[in-house]
C-alpha positions in Angstrom: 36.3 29.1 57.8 33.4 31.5 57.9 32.2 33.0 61.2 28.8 31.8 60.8 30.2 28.5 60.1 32.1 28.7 63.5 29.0 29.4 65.6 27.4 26.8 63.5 29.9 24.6 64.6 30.4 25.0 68.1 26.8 25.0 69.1 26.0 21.3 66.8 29.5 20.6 69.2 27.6 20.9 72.3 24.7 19.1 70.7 22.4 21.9 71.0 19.3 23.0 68.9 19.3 26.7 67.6 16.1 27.0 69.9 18.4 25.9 72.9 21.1 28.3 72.4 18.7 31.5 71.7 17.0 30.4 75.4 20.0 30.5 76.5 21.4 33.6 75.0 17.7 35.4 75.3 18.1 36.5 71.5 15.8 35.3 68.9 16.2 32.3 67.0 16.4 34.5 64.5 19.2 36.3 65.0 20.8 32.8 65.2 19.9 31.5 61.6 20.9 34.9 60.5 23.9 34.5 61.3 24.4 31.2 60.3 22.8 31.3 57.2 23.3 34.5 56.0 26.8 35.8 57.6 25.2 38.5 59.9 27.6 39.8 62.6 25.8 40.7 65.4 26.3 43.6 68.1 29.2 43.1 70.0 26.3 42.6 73.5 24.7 39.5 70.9 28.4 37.9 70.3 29.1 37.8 73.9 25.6 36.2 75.0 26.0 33.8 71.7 29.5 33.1 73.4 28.6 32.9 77.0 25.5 30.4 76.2 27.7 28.2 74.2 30.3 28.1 77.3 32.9 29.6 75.2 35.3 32.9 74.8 33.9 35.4 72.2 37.0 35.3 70.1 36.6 31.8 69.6 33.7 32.2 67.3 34.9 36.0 66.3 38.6 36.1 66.6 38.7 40.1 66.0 36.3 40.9 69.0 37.3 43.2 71.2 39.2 41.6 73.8 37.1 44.2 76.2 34.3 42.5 75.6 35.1 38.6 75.8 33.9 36.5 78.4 35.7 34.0 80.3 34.0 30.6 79.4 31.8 30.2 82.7 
């Protein structure tokens, strides 16, 4: 499955709007559909608020993140 299918997927999961999760995240909507919709990996700062704001470990959505970098699901 493709990454941006996986963040995709986890936040319609949750039931939550892109708008919700980039409030959440404090990124720009943007940054969301462009990863979504156009494959865009973020920073590795971006994948951990993505993954925090979703309530879910980084590697999750990108299973080669560092492993210094992933959040416990909080």
């Amino acid at each position: 499955m493709a990454l941006q299918s996986i963040l995709k997927e986890v936040r319609l999961l949750r039931g939550l709007p892109i708008a919700a999760v980039a409030v959440r995240a404090k990124v720009g909507p943007g940054t969301i559909v462009a990863i979504e919709r156009h494959g865009h990996v973020p920073r590795a700062e971006t994948q951990v608020k993505l993954a925090r704001a979703l309530g879910v470990d980084v590697r999750k959505i990108w299973p080669t993140a560092d492993q210094t970098d992933s959040p416990t699901a909080a």
